[in-house]
mmCIF file of the N, C-alpha and C atoms, coordinates in Angstrom:
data_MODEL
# 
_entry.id   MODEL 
# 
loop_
_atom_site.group_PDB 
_atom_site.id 
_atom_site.type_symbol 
_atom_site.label_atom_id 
_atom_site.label_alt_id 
_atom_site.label_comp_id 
_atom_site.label_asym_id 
_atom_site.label_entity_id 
_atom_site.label_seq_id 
_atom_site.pdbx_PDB_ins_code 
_atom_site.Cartn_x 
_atom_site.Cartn_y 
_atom_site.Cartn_z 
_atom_site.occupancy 
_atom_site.B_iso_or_equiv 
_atom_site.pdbx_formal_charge 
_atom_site.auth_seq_id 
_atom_site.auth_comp_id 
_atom_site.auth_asym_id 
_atom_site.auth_atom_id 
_atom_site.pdbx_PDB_model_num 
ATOM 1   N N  . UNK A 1 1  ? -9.692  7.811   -22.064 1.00 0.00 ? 1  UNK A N  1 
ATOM 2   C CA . UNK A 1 1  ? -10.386 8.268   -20.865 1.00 0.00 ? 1  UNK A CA 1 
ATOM 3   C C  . UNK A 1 1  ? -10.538 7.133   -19.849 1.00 0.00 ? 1  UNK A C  1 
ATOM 4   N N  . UNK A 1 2  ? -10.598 6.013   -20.338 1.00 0.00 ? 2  UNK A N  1 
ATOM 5   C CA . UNK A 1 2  ? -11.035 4.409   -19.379 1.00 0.00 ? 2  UNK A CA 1 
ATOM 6   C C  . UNK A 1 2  ? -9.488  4.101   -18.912 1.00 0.00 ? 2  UNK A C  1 
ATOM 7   N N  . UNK A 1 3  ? -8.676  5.023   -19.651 1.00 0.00 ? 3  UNK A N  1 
ATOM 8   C CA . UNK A 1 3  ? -7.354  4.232   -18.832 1.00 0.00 ? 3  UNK A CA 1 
ATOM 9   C C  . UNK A 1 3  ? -7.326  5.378   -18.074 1.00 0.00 ? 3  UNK A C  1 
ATOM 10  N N  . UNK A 1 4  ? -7.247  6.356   -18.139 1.00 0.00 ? 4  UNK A N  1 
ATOM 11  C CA . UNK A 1 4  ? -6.767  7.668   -17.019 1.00 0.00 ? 4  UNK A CA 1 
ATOM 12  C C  . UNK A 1 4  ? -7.749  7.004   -15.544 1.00 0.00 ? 4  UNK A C  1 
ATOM 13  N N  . UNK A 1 5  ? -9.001  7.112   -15.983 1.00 0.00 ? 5  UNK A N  1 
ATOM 14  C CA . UNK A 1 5  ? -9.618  6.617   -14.878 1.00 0.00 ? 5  UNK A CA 1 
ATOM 15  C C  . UNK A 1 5  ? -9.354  5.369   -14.168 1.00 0.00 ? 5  UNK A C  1 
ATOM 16  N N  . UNK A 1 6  ? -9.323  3.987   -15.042 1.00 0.00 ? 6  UNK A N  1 
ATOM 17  C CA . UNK A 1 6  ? -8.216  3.047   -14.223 1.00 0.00 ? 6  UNK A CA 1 
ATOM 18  C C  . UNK A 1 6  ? -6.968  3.441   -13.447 1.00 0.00 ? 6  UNK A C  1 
ATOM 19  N N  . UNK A 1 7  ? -6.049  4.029   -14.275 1.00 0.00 ? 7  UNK A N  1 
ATOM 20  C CA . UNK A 1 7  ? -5.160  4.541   -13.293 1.00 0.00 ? 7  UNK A CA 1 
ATOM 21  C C  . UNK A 1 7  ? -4.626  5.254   -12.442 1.00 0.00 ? 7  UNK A C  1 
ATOM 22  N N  . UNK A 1 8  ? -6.325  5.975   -12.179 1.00 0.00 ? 8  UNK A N  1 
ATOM 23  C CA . UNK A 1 8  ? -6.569  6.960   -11.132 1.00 0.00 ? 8  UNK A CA 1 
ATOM 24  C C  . UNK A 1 8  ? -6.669  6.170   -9.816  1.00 0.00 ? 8  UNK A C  1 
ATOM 25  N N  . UNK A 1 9  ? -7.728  5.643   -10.274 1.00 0.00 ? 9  UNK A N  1 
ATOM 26  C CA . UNK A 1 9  ? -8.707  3.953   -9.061  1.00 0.00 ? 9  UNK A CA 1 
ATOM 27  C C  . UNK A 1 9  ? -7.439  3.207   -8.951  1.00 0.00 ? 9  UNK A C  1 
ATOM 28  N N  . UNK A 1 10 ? -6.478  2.795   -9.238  1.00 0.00 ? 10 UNK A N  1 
ATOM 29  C CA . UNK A 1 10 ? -5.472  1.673   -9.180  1.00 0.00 ? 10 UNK A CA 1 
ATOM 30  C C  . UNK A 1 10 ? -4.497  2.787   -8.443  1.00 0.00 ? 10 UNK A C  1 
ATOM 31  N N  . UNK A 1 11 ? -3.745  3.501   -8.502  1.00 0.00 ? 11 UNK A N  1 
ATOM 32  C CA . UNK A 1 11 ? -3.249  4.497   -7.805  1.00 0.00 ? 11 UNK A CA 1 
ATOM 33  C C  . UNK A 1 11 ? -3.705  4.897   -6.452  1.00 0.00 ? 11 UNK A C  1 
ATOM 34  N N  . UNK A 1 12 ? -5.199  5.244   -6.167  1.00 0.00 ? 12 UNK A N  1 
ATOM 35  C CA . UNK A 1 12 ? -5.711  5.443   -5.198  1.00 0.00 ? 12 UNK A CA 1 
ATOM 36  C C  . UNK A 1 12 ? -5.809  4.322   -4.243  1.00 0.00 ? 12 UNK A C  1 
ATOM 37  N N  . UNK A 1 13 ? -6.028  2.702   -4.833  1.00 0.00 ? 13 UNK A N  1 
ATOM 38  C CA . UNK A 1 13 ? -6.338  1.166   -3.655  1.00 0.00 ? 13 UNK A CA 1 
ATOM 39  C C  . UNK A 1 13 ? -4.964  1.107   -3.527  1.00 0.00 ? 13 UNK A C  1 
ATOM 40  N N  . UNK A 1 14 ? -3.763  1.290   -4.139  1.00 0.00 ? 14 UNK A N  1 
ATOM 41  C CA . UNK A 1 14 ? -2.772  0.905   -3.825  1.00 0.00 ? 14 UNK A CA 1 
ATOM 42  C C  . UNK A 1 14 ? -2.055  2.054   -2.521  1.00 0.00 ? 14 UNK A C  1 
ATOM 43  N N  . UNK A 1 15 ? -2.564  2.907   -2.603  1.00 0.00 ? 15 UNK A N  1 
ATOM 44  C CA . UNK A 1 15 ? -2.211  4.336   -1.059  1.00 0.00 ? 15 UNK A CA 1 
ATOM 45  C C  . UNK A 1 15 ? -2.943  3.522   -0.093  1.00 0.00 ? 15 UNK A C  1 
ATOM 46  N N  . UNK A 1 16 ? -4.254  3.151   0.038   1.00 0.00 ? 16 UNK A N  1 
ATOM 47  C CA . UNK A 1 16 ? -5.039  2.976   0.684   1.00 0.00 ? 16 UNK A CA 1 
ATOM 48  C C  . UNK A 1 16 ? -4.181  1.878   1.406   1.00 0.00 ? 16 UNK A C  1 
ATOM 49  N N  . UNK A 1 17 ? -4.195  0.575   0.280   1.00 0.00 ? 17 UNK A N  1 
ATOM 50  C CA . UNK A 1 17 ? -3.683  -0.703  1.238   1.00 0.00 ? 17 UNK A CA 1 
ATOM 51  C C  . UNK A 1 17 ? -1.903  -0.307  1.798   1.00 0.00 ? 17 UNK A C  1 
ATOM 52  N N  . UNK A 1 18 ? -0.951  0.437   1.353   1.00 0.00 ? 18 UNK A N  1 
ATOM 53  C CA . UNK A 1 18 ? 0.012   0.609   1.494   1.00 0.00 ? 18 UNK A CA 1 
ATOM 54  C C  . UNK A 1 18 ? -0.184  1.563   3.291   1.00 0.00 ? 18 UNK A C  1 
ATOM 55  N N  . UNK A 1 19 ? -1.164  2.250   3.300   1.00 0.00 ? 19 UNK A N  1 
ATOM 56  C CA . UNK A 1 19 ? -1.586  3.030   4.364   1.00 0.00 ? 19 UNK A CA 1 
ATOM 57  C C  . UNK A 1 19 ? -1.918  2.059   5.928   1.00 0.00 ? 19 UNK A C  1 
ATOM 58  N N  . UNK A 1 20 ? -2.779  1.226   5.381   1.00 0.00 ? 20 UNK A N  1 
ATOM 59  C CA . UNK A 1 20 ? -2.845  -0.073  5.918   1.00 0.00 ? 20 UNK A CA 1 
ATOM 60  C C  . UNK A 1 20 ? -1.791  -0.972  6.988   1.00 0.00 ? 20 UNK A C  1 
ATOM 61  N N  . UNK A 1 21 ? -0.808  -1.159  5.907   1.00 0.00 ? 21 UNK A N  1 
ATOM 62  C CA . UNK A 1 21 ? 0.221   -1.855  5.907   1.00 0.00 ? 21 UNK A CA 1 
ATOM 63  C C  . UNK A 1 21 ? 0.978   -1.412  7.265   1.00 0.00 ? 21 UNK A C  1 
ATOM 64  N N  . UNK A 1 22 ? 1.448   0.072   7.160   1.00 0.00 ? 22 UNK A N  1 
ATOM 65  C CA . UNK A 1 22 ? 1.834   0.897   7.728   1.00 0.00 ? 22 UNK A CA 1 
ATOM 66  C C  . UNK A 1 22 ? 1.538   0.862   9.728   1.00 0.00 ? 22 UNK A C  1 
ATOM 67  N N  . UNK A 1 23 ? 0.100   0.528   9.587   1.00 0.00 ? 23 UNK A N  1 
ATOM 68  C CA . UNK A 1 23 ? -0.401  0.621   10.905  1.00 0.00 ? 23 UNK A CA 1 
ATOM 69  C C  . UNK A 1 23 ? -0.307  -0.807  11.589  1.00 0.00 ? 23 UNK A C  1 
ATOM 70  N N  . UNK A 1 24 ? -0.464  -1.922  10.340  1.00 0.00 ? 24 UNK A N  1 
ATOM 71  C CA . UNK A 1 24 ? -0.158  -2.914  11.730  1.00 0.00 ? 24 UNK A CA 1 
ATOM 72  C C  . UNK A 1 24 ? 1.366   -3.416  11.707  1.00 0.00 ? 24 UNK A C  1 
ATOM 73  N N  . UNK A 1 25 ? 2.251   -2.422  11.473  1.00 0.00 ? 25 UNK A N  1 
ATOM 74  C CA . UNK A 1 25 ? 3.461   -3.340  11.653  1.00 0.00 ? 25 UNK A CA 1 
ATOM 75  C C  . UNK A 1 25 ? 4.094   -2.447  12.947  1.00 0.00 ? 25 UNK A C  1 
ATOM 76  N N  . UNK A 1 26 ? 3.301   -2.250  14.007  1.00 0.00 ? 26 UNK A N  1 
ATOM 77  C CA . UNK A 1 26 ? 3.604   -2.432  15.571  1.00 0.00 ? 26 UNK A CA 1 
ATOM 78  C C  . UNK A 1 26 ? 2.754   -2.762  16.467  1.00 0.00 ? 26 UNK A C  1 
ATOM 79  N N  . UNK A 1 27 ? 2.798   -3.146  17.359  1.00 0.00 ? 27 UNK A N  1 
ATOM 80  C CA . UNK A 1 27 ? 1.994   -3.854  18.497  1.00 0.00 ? 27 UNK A CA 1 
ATOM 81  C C  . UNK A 1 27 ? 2.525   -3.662  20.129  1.00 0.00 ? 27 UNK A C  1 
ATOM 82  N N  . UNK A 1 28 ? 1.203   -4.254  21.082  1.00 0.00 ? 28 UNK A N  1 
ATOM 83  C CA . UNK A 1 28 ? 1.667   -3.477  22.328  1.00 0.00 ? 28 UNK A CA 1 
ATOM 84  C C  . UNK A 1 28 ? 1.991   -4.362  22.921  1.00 0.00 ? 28 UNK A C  1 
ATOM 85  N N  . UNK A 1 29 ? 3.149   -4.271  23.853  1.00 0.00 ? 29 UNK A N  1 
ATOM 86  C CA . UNK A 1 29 ? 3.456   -5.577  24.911  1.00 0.00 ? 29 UNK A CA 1 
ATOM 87  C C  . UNK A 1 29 ? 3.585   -4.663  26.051  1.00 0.00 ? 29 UNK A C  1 
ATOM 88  N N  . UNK A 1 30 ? 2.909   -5.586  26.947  1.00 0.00 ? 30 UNK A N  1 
ATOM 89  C CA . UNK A 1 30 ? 2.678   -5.568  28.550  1.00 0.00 ? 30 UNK A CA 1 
ATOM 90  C C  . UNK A 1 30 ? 3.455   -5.764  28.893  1.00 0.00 ? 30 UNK A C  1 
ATOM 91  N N  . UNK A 1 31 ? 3.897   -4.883  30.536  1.00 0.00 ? 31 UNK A N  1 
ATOM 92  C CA . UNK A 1 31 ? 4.924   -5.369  31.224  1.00 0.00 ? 31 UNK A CA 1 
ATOM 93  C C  . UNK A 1 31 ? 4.885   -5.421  32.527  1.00 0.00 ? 31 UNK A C  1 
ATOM 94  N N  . UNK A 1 32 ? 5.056   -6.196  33.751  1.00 0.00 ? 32 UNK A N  1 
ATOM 95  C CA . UNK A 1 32 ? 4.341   -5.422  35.231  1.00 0.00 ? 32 UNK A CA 1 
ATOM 96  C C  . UNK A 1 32 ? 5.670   -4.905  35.718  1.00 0.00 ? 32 UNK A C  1 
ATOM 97  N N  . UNK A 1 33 ? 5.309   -3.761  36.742  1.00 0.00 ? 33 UNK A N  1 
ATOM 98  C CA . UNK A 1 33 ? 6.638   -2.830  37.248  1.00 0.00 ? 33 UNK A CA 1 
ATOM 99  C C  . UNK A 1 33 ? 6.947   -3.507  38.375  1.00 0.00 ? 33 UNK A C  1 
ATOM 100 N N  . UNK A 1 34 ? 6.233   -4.718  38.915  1.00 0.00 ? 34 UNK A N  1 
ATOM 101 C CA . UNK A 1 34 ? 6.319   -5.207  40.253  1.00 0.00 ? 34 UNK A CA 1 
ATOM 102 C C  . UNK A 1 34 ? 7.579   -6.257  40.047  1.00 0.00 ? 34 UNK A C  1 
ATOM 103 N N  . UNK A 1 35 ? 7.138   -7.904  38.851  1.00 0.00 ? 35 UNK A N  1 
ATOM 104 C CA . UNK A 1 35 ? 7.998   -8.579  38.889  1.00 0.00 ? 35 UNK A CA 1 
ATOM 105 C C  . UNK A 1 35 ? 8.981   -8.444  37.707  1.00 0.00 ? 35 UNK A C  1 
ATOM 106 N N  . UNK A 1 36 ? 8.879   -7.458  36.749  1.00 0.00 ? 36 UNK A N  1 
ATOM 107 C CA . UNK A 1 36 ? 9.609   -7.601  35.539  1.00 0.00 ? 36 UNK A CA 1 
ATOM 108 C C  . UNK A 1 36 ? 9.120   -8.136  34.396  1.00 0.00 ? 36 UNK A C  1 
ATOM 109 N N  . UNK A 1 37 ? 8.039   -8.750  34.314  1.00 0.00 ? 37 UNK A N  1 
ATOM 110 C CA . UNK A 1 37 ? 7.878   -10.092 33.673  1.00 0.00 ? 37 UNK A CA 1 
ATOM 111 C C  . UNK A 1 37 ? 6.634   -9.532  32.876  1.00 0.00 ? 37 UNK A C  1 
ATOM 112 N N  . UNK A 1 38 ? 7.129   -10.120 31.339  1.00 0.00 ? 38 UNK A N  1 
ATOM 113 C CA . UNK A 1 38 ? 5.479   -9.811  30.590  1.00 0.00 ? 38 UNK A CA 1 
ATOM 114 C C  . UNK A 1 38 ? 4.417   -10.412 30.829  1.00 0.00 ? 38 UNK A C  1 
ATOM 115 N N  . UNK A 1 39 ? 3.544   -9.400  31.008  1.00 0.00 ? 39 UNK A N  1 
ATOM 116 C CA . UNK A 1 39 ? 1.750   -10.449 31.270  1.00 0.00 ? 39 UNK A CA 1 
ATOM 117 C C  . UNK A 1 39 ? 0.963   -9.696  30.240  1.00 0.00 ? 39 UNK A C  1 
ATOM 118 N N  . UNK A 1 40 ? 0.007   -10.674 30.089  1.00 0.00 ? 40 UNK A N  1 
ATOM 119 C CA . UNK A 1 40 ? -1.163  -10.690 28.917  1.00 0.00 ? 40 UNK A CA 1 
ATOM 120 C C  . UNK A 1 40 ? -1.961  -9.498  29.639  1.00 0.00 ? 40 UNK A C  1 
ATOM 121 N N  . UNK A 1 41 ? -2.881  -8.923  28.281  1.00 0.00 ? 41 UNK A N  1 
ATOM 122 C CA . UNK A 1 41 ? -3.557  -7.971  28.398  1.00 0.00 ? 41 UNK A CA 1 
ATOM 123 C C  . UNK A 1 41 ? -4.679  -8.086  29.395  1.00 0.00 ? 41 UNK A C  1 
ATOM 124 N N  . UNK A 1 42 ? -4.942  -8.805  29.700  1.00 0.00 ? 42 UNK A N  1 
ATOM 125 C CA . UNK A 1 42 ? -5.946  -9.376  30.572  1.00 0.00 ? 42 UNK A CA 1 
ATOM 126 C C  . UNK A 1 42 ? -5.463  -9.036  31.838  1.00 0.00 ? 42 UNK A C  1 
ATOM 127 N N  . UNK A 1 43 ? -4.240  -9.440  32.369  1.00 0.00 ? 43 UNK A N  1 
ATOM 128 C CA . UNK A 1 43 ? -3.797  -9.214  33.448  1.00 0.00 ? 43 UNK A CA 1 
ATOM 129 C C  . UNK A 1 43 ? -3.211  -7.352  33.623  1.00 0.00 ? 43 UNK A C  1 
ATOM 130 N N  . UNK A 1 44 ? -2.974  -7.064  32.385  1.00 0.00 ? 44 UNK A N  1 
ATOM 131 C CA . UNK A 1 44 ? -2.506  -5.368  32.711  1.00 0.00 ? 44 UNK A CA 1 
ATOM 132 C C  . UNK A 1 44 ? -4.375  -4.690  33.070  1.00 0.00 ? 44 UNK A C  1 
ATOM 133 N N  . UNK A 1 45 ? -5.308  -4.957  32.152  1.00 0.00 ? 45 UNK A N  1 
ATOM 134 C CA . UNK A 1 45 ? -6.462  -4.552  32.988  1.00 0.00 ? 45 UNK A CA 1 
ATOM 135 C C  . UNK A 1 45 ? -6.753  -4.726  34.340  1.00 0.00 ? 45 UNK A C  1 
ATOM 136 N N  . UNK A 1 46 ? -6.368  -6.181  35.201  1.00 0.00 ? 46 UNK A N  1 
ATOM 137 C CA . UNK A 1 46 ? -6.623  -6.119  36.292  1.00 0.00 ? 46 UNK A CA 1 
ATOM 138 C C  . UNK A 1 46 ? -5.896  -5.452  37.596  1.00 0.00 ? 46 UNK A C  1 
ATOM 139 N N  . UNK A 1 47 ? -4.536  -4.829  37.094  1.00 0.00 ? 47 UNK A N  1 
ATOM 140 C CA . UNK A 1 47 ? -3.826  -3.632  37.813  1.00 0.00 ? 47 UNK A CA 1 
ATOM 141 C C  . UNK A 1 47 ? -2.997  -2.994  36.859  1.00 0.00 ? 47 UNK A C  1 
ATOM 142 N N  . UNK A 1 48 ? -4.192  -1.946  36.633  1.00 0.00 ? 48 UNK A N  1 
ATOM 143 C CA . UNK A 1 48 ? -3.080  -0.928  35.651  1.00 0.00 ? 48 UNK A CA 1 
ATOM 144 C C  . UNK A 1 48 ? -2.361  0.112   36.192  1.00 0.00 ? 48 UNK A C  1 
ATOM 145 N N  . UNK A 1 49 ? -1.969  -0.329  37.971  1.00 0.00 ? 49 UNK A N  1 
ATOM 146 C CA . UNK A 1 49 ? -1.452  0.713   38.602  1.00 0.00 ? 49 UNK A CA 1 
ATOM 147 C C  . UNK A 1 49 ? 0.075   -0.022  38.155  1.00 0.00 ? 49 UNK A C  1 
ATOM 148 N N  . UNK A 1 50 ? 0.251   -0.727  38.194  1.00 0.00 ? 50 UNK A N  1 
ATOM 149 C CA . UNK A 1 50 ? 1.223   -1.676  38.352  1.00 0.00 ? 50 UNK A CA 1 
ATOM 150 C C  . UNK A 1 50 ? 2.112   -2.178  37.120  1.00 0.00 ? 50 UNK A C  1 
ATOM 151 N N  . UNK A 1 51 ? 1.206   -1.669  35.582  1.00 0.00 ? 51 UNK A N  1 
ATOM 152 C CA . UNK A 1 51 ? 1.735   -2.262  34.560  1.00 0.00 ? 51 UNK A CA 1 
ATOM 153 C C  . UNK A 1 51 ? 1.895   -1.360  33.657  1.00 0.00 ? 51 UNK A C  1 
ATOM 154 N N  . UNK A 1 52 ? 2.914   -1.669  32.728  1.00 0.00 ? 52 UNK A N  1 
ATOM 155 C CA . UNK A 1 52 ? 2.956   -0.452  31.816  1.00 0.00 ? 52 UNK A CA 1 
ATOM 156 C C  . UNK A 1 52 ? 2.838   -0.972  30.296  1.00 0.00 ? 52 UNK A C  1 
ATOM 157 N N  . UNK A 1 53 ? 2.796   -0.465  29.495  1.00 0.00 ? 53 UNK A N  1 
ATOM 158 C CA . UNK A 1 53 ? 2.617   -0.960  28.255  1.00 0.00 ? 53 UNK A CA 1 
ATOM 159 C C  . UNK A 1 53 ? 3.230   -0.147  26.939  1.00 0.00 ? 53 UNK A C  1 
ATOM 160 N N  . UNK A 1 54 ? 4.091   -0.770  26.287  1.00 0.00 ? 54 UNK A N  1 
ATOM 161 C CA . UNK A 1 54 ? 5.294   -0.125  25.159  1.00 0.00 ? 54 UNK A CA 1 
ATOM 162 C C  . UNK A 1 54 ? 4.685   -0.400  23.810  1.00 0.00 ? 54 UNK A C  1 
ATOM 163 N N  . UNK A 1 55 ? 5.067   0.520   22.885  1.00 0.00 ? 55 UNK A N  1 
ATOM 164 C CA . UNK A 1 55 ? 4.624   -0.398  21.525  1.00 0.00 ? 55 UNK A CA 1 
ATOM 165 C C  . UNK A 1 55 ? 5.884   -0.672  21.055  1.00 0.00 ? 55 UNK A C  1 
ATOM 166 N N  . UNK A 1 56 ? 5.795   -1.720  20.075  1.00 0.00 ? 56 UNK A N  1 
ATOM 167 C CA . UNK A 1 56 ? 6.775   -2.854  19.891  1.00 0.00 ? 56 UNK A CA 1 
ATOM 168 C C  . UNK A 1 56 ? 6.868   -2.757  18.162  1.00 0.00 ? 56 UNK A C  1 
ATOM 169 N N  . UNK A 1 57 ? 7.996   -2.539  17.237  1.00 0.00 ? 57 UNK A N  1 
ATOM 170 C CA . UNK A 1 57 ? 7.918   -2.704  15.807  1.00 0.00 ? 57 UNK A CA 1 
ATOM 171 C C  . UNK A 1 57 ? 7.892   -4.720  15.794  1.00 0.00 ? 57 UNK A C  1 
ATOM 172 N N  . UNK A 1 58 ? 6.865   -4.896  14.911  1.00 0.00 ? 58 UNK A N  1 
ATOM 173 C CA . UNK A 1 58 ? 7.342   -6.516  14.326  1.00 0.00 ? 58 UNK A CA 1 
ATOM 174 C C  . UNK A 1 58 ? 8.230   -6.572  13.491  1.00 0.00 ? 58 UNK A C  1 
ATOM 175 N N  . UNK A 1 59 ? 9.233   -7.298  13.515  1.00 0.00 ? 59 UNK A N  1 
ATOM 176 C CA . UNK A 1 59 ? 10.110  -7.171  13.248  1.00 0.00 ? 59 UNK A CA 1 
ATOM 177 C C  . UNK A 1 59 ? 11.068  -8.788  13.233  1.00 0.00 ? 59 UNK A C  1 
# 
């Protein structure tokens, strides 16, 4: 019974962190439509008429 239940709990953290995993392997990069050129998030807040933003696989 102590192993079914271990390998219920060990089955279940391993979905969890694998689930995890999953979400940070992309990220967003900024771009402005004016000069071409990537700018930091900081700068896409200060004209978000102007900037667009892609998500990116790491890779």
């Amino acid at each position: 019974m102590k192993k079914l239940i271990a390998l219920i709990l060990i089955t279940f953290l391993s979905l969890i962190v694998n689930a995890q995993e999953k979400k940070s392997k992309t990220y967003q990069q900024h771009r402005s439509a004016k000069t071409g050129r990537y700018v930091t998030k900081s700068e896409t807040k200060k004209s978000p008429s102007t900037t667009y933003t892609t998500k990116r696989k790491k890779g």
